[in-house]
Every structure is written in C-alpha cells, then in structure tokens.
N, C-alpha and C positions, 0 to 999 in steps of 0.2 A: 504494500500500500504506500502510495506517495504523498508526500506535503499537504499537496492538493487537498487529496482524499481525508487525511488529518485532521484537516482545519476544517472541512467540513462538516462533516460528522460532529465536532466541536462545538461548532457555530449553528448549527437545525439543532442538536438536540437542547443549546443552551436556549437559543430562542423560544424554542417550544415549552420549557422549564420556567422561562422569564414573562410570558404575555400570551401562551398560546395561539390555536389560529393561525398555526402556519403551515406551510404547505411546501414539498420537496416535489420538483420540477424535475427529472432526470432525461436530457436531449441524447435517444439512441443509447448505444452502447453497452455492455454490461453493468448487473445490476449489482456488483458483489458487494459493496456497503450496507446492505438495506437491513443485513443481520443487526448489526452497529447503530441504526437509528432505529428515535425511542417510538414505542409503538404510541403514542400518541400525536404523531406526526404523520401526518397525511401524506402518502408516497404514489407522483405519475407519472408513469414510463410512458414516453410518448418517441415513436418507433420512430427509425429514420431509414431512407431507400440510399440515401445520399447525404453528404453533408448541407446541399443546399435544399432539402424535402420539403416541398410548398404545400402538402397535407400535413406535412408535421408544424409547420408555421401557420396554416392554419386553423390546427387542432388548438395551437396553445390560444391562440386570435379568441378564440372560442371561449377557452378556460379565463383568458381577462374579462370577457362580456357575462362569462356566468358569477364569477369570485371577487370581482372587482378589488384587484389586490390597488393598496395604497403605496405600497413599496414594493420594487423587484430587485432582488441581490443576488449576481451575478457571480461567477467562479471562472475566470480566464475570457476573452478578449470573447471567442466565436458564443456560448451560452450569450454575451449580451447582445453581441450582432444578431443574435437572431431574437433572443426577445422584443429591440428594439422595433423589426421587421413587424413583427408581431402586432405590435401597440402603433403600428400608424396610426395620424390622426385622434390617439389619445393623450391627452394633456395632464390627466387628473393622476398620473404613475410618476413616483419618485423613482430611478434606476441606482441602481450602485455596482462600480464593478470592484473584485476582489485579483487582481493576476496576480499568479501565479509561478507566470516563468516571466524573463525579460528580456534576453538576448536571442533573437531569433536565432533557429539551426541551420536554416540557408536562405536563400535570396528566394526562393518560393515562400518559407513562411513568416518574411520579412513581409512582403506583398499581400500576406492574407491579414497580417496584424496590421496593414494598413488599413485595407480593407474595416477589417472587424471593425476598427477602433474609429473609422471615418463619420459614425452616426451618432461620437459624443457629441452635447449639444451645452449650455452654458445652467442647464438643469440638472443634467446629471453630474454622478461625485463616483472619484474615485480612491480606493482607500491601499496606500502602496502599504508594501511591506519592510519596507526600510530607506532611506534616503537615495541609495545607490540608484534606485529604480526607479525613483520618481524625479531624481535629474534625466536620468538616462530615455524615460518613456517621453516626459514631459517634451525634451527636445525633438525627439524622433517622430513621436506620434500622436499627440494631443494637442489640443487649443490652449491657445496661454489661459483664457479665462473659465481654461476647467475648474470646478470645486474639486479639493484633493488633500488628504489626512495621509498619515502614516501613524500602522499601528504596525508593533512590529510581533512575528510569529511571536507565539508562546507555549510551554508545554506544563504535562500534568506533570509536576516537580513532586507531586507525592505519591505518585506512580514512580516516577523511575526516580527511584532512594536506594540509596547503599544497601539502608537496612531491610530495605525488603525482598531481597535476593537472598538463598539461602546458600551456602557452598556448596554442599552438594552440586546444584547447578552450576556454580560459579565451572567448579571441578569438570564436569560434564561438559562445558562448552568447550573445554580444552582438549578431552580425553577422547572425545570422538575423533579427533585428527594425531593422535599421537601425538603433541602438543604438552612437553612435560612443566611441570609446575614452576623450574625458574627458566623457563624460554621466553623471549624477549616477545612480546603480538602486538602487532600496529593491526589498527579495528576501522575497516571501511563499511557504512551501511550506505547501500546506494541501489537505485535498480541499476541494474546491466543495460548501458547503452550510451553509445556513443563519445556523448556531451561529460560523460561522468570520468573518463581520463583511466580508466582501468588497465588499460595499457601503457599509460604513463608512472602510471603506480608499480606497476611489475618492472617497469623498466630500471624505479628509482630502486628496487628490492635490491636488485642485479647490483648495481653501484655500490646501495651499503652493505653488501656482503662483499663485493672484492675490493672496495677503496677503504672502507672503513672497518673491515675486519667484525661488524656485528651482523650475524645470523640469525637476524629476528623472523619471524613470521609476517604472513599478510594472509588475514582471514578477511573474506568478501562476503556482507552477506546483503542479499536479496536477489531477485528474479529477475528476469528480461528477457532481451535476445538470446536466444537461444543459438543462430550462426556466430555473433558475438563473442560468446561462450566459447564455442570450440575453438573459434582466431584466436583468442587470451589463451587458451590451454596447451596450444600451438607454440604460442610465443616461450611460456611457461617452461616447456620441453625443450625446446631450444636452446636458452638460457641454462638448465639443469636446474629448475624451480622448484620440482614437482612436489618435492618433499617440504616445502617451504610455504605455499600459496595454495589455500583454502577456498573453495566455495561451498559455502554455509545453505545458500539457496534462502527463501521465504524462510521467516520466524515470527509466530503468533509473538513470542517473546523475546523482545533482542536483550533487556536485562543483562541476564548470565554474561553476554558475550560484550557488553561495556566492560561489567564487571572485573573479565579476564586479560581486558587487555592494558598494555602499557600507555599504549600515545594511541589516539583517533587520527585519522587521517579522513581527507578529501583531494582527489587530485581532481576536479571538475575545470574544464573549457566555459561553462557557463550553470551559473548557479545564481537565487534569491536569494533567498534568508534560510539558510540550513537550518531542518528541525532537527536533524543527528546529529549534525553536534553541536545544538543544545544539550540535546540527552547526553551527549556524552559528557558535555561539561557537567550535567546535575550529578553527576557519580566522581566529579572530581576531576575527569581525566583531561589533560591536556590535547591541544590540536594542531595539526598541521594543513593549514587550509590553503586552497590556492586561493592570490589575489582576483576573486572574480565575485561579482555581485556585492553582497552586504555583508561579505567577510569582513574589512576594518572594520568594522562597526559592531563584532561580536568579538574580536581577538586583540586582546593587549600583551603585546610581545614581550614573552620571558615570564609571562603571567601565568595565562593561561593559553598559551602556547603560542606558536607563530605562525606566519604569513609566508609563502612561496609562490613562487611564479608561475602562471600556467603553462601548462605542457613540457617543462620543464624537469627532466626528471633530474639532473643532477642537485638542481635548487632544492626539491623537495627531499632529496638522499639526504642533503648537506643540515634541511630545517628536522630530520628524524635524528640523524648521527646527535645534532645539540643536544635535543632532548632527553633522547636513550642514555648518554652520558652522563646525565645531570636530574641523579632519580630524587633528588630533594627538592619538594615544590609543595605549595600550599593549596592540596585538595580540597580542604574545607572553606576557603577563601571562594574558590572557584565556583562549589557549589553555591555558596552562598549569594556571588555576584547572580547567577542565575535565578534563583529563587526573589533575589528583589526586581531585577529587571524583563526576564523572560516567563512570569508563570502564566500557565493557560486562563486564571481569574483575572490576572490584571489585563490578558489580552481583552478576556468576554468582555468585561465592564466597560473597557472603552467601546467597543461595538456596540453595547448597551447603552452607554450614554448618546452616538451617533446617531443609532438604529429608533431607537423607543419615545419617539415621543408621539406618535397618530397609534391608536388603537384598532388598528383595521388592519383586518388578513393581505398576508408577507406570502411573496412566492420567492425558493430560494432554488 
C-alpha cells in the first residue's frame, strides 16, 4: 500500500468519525482498501472503460445532482480533473485537491498533469504536502491566484512504537534471510518501480562492501514490478549480492523490520513527503534520503541522518559508510522530533480545521 492509499484511509475514516455524511468516491481501479475503511462510510465504485469514461463522468454528474455534496476532496491531479468535468456548470461545490506525487515520470505524464491541473479555477484550494511541492507545482502548473495550504504527511506514532514490537518478531525479520543478530541492515520500504532508485541502492551496497570494507545488508520491502524485480536480481548476481540483498515483498506489518534495522534508506529519483521514513524515524532510526522532494525538510544532518544525491550511488555508499560508523546517536531525540511535528492527529486536525466548517455531505 502507498502514501496515497495511507493518507487516505486516514482522512475518510477520520472525516466520517468527525461530522459524518461522507461518502468514498473510488474512479475505476481496484478496490483493495475498502477492508480498511470504516463501515460507516459510504463506499462507490464507479467503473471505468478508459481513463477518459464519459459514462463514468457521467455517472458521478448524477451522484452530485442526487447528494448534493458541499465539498469534493480530491486525491492526485486526474480524480479532480474528472470531478471537475463532472460539476460543469455547478457553482454551489467547494473542490480541494490533495497530490500526491510531484515530479512527473516523463514528458507524457508531464502533459497529463497539465492537462489535469488546467480546470483549477480561483475557487478551488489546494493543500501540498510540504513546501518542496508547492514551489515546484505552483511554478509549473497552477495559477498564481490558486488558494493553497501545506499540511505536511503525518503518521500513527502510537502504532509504530519501539514498545510495541515484540522481539521475537524483531528476531524473525532477520532470521528468515539468514541475517545474524550483529549484521549490519540498511531498511528500504518502497514499492518496486522505477522512480524509487532500487538499482541505485544495490549499486551503493556494491561500493560499501568493496571501498568501505562494511558488509551490511539491504532488505527491500514491498511489491511492484515484477520484470523490475528480476532486472534488480540480475544486477544482484552480477555484483555477487545475493547473499547480501533481501526482498521482503508486501508486509501487513513492517514494525519488526524498522525495528531490525541499522540506518533507513531511500535512494528515490523522485519522491513527496516520505511516510517510511517517518516510520522509520518514530522507532528512532536514522536516514539516508536522496535530495528529492521534501527531504530537507524532514532530515537534519548528523541528527537524524543525512541527505545524498540522487542516482548517485557513490554519494549514498559515502552518506551509509558515516553512519554505520558512528553507532552513537540520539534515538529518543528522533523519535520525539517526530511525534511533535509529524503525528497522524496533528495532521487530521489541520484538515479538520480547513475541511469543517459547512455541514453538508463530503464526497472524497
């Protein structure tokens, strides 16, 4: 599950919790969240043939004239482009959008985010996720006279607590890979693909095993591409990794596997506001992030970890090698910075103070 989907799930069921009378909108796609949100929240899948489906823009055309929402809140560039389609010719709907991602992946979905984002109008408000993005968007693809907040990701800090990992598991995320108790693990949660630098990460391993002399681990965990997958494993082999570099795959519970590691990493080409390492700072752990997106803005150097250059693998060997070296650092610091500035409450309540002032049914 991604960011995306996080914050989601986050934001429908706190709404629903806070004023009821709300309503999940799902355009196409798989439905795998619906476990996740609360059953008092109205859930409709409205199918899609294509991304441009004028029965499915129709459909929803429909649901504004039956539900008459007072707000429509948005999740990435295309959901608003098309509710906006939607609401021609009505006036009476507040819009909000929420993105998600920021740096297109190529000059096609450069063109679609112009697209999408071409039907803001001086009414609607968009709410970034960190500074980084709301210079970067604002320039690129918005109206100067857009209304625009930054709130930044937040997570459940009393979910992922030291103390509520037990060792046994801790033990268990290690012992499945042969992975002995003082071996060194640098912890990537990412899905598999592209944008996410997984190959630049294998390559910086390669480095700090033969320039730096440390043999640490690299555990990957989450799902994706699957041709991806085999190209990384490829490379893996080549290098003589095998014994060294983990795929973890999907985990209901990535806990254990903070828990067990030394330093977080991130080698991403392009990234927002990282929710993993968040998580990984609430367990204390230090990071090595690539400069891209709203990294300054989560990592104070030598703090709680540093900053590397993207696609960079030597930069990134160089920003592991400091910290692997230097195992005295103030976890509880870390955590802490976390819990005052990144929790999932003080995210809600700012969307609650933004969101909540008309009492009339929300389409999300």
């Amino acid at each position: 599950m991604g960011g995306a989907e996080k914050f989601l799930i986050s934001l429908i069921n706190h709404m629903e919790q806070k004023m009821g009378n709300t309503v999940l909108i799902i355009l196409g796609g798989e439905c795998t969240l619906l476990d996740q949100v609360s059953k008092n929240v109205e859930v409709i899948v409205l199918r899609k043939r294509n991304r441009f489906d004028i029965g499915m823009i129709i459909s929803l055309a429909t649901l504004y004239k039956k539900m008459k929402p007072s707000k429509v809140f948005c999740v990435n560039a295309y959901s608003f482009f098309i509710s906006k389609l939607a609401a021609i010719g009505k006036k009476d709907i507040s819009f909000y959008l929420s993105p998600h991602t920021t740096v297109a992946f190529s000059f096609k979905n450069d063109l679609m985010s112009r697209l999408f984002l071409s039907g803001f109008d001086k009414n609607d408000t968009v709410i970034f996720l960190c500074k980084y993005q709301m210079k970067y968007m604002n320039n690129r693809y918005l109206r100067e006279d857009v209304q625009s907040y930054i709130i930044y990701n937040g997570i459940d800090t009393r979910y992922n607590n030291p103390k509520k990992v037990s060792k046994e598991l801790i033990a268990a995320s290690r012992n499945m890979f042969g992975i002995k108790k003082d071996d060194l693990v640098i912890l990537s949660v990412a899905r598999i693909s592209k944008e996410k630098g997984h190959d630049v990460a294998i390559n910086a391993l390669h480095i700090l095993h033969h320039t730096y002399g440390i043999k640490a681990h690299l555990v990957f965990v989450g799902g994706g591409d699957e041709d991806l997958i085999e190209q990384l494993k490829r490379i893996i082999d080549i290098k003589y990794l095998s014994e060294y570099v983990h795929f973890a795959g999907n985990q209901n519970d990535v806990r254990p596997y903070y828990m067990s590691c030394n330093i977080f990493t991130l080698a991403s080409t392009s990234e927002t506001f990282s929710l993993s390492a968040l998580e990984a700072m609430s367990f204390g752990k230090r990071c090595v992030l690539t400069e891209v997106g709203g990294a300054r803005e989560m990592i104070e150097s030598n703090v709680n970890g540093l900053l590397a250059r993207s696609s960079d693998s030597y930069s990134i060997a160089r920003a592991w090698n400091h910290l692997l070296t230097r195992p005295v650092y103030e976890s509880i610091k870390i955590r802490a910075d976390i819990e005052q500035k990144f929790d999932i409450k003080q995210m809600l309540n700012s969307y609650s103070t933004l969101l909540y002032t008309e009492r009339r049914k929300q389409l999300v």
